[in-house]
Every structure is written in C-alpha cells, then in structure tokens.
C-alpha angles and dihedrals in degrees: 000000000000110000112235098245104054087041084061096049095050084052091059105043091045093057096048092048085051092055112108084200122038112240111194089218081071096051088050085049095053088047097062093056084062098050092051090052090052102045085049086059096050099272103141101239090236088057090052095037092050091049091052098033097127090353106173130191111258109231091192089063093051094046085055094043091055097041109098121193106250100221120042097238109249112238088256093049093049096040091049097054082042108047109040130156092248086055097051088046091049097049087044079057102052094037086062089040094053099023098120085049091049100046087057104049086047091061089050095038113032086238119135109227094236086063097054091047080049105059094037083055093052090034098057106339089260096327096299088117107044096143127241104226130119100271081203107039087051100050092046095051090054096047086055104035116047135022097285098090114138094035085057099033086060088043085049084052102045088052094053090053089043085061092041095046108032102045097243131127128236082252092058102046092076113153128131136329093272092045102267108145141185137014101322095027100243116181110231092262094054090051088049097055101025104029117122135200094217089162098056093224094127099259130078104232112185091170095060105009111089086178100057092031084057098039079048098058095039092054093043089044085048084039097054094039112288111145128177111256124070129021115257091248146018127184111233140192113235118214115244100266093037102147099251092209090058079069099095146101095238089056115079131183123165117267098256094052095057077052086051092053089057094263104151129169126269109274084029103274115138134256125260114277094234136115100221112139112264146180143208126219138174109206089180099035129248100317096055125061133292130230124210105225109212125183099285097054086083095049088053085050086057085066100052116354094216103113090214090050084060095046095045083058101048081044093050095044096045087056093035082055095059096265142124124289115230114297101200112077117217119246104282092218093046092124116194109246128232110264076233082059096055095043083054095051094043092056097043085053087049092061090054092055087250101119126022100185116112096252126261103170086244127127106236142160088264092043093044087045087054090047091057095052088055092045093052089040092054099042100249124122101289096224091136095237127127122221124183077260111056081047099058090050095057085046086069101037097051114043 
C-alpha cells in the first residue's frame, strides 16, 4: 500500500505536470507536499516554511535542465577539455599545497591524494566554479516541474534537513543549476549520508573548508566502493591478435589473465600480479588507445556514470601524481555523432535485433554492445565504436 504522503505529493506534482499553463498555487501545492514529506522525516516545519516563504520556480533552471548537448563528445574531444596541462600544473600545485591533509585522510580513508585533487579538478576546477544557484529553489523547481519528481522530491527533502541540522540559511546553500553544491559537488543527499566535519567547528562546510570538502569526498569514495590497491585505470598496450570484442566492460578476467593473454601496460611494464576482476575497453576504437578497468573504476563511476568522466579522472590523478599522460593518440578523423545520429542508428540496430532499449541517442554500454554485433556481422573490427562510417554503412543495410 502507498503511504499517504507520498500518494499526496504525486498528486501534486502530476497535476502540475498536466497543466498546459503553470499556476504558482500549484507550485505552492507541490511545495507542501514537500514539506509533509519532510516534517514526517524530522525537518521542523519553520525551517521548511522559511526555505520555501515566496519561494518561486526558477525558469533558468528549467531552461538548463531541458537544454541537451547536440553532439555525444568523442573520447579525444572530452579528454582533451578535461585533462589539460594547466590542470595537471594546478593539481600538482594543490597536492603539494594539502599534502599533509591528504596524507592523513589517505591513511583514514584508503584514498590516494592525487584522487581527491582529481575529482575536485573535474568537480570545479579547484573550486573557482562552485555555482551560485538556490540549492534549494533548484532542486524544488525540478521536483515539481518536470518528471523527475521522486529523485528531486528526496533531494528537496535532503536540503531542508542540511539547513535544520547544520545551522546555515537558503541564502547560504548556492551550488549548480541541478543542486550540486560545494567543493566536490556534492547533491543534498550525498551531503546528508558522506559529509564530514574535518575541522571539528562544529559545521560541515564543503564551500570554505578544504579539511571537511577533502574528508567528504574520501568517506563518500570508501563509502561507493573505492578501496586502497590498485588505480582505477591503466592504459595498456593490446598484442596483435588481441579479440577485439573481448574489449568491453561487461566482459571480466582477472587481472593476470588479461596479462596471460599478452595485455601490458602502456611504456612495457607488466601488469599487476592480482586477480582482481577487470575489464578492456577502447573509448576511441580500435585505432586509439585501451584502458585497463580495475575494481575501483567502478567506485570512481559511482560518482558520475559517464565511462570518459572516469577516465578523465584515472587520467588526471595518475599525472597529477607525477605520472605519464596517455601515450596512444586518438584517431585524428574520429568526428563526434548527432544525438539524432545515435537515435538513427539505435533504432536501425534495433531492427536488426541488436538493441532492445528504447533509443536515447546516447552511447552507452547497450548501444556500444549493439555496434560490435553489426560490426562482427558485417565483417569490420568489432571494437564496438561508431564512426560516421560504420554509420553510414548500417544506414544502407537497414532501411
């Protein structure tokens, strides 16, 4: 059976999704759902009538939230904004600033130092791009204005108990556009379970406080998955007659049999003797280079799902760290495709019994999976990536 409260709020939030024309009573209506849901989860109802008093939708965030990037970034495109030599310098630069802190917390945690510099790079460049949104005016508009509704209803919630519970204002929790705040961007629910008071004073400050950003992000990477060992990542070189579709994240051998199969690392040096489950991929295809994907690369895509943002952060740590960049170039003519392209192409695979998503012009695991049965079908390297080419190619065969 429902429970009642969370029966009232999907009444609100379905009529106001229903709506042809926005009416703000029903943005106060929603609200107060919110607000039930809230109270009933130990939220004081002042704390959760100040945060919402005049309360309005913002129409930037909605704007944001609708807006979708026309072409899906090519592994090359999106390493390259991500990992560039200022970047490196800088975290070099901040490693050698913290490293007493982060020394520390590594021995607590299990987290290396150069991962922690490297998220907080991805994250806000260092903390020079932290957003200046309502956390809680953002997160409210899209739990009441789009479909998201219980995802952003919890998050709602979660922002309400972070002002109850951590002595700060609505004009004080600012972060992006979708309600991630601080340092290390962390969404309100994440701050509720992983924040740390590193400082001891009392609040947990993840916009000034390096201390309790850096103790954050090392409980909540312990507490997805992250555990001291081996990197996330390692660029490899694969032998000549390596099976290209071998190369993929659904398939896992033990380190040492990927090693057996004549998998080194990138320079010649051998692979870790372990047995830890592991995966190949080629983000560029076959031409461009391959990553070894060890335990915690899932850990670091329980941070962000997309597979490059993890990359981009095993890439980022290892130099940061003082090691190599990434030896193997990308394919200069590798071109990003349309999201129109992709949802062509999905449902063209599709017909050929391929994919069986409903298609969302995004490359995922599924759609890369799909590519690399058409390759194989068709006689080209199974590597699972799609080039104009190969598209173009499945354009004539399924009509």
């Amino acid at each position: 059976m429902v429970p009642l409260h969370k029966i009232t709020l999907l009444a609100a939030t379905t009529a106001l999704l229903s709506a042809p024309a926005f009416a703000q009573s029903e943005f106060r209506d929603c609200l107060q759902a919110i607000k039930t849901e809230a109270v009933r989860q130990g939220v004081p109802a002042a704390v959760a009538d100040q945060a919402f008093q005049n309360l309005t939708p913002d129409q930037k965030v909605l704007d944001l939230d609708s807006r979708q990037p026309e072409f899906t970034l090519t592994y090359g495109r999106y390493i390259g904004n991500a990992v560039t030599p200022d970047r490196v310098a800088k975290g070099q630069q901040k490693l050698a600033q913290y490293r007493s802190l982060l020394d520390s917390l590594q021995r607590e945690y299990g987290v290396p130092p150069q991962y922690l510099i490297a998220f907080w790079g991805m994250e806000t460049n260092y903390g020079t791009f932290l957003g200046d949104f309502s956390v809680v005016r953002s997160v409210a508009t899209l739990a009441c204005m789009t479909k998201r509704i219980a995802f952003f209803t919890n998050e709602t919630v979660q922002a309400l108990r972070i002002l109850a519970t951590n002595g700060m204002t609505s004009s004080q929790l600012r972060g992006s556009w979708a309600g991630a705040m601080g340092n290390m961007q962390f969404m309100p629910s994440t701050f509720m379970k992983y924040a740390v008071d590193r400082d001891g004073n009392g609040r947990i400050d993840l916009w000034n406080s390096m201390p309790d950003a850096f103790a954050s992000a090392a409980n909540f990477l312990r507490g997805i998955g992250f555990r001291p060992g081996l990197p996330s990542s390692d660029e490899v070189f694969l032998p000549q007659n390596f099976p290209l579709e071998q190369a993929d994240m659904s398939v896992e051998k033990p380190v040492k049999a990927w090693a057996a199969m004549g998998v080194r690392r990138a320079g010649g040096a051998a692979l870790p003797a372990s047995d830890d489950p592991s995966s190949i991929i080629l983000p560029a295809g076959w031409r461009g280079p391959a990553f070894i994907l060890y335990p915690n690369f899932k850990a670091v895509m329980n941070w962000n799902r997309s597979t490059l943002y993890a990359l981009a952060v095993g890439i980022l740590a290892r130099q940061i760290a003082g090691g190599p960049g990434v030896m193997q170039a990308p394919p200069d003519d590798d071109q990003p495709l349309s999201r129109e392209t992709v949802i062509e192409m999905q449902t063209r695979l599709a017909r050929l019994g391929f994919y069986s998503d409903e298609p969302d012009g995004l490359l995922g695991p599924k759609t890369r999976s799909a590519v690399r049965m058409f390759q194989k079908q068709v006689g080209l390297p199974a590597d699972g990536h799609p080039t104009p080419e190969l598209v173009q190619r499945l354009m004539q065969a399924v009509r």
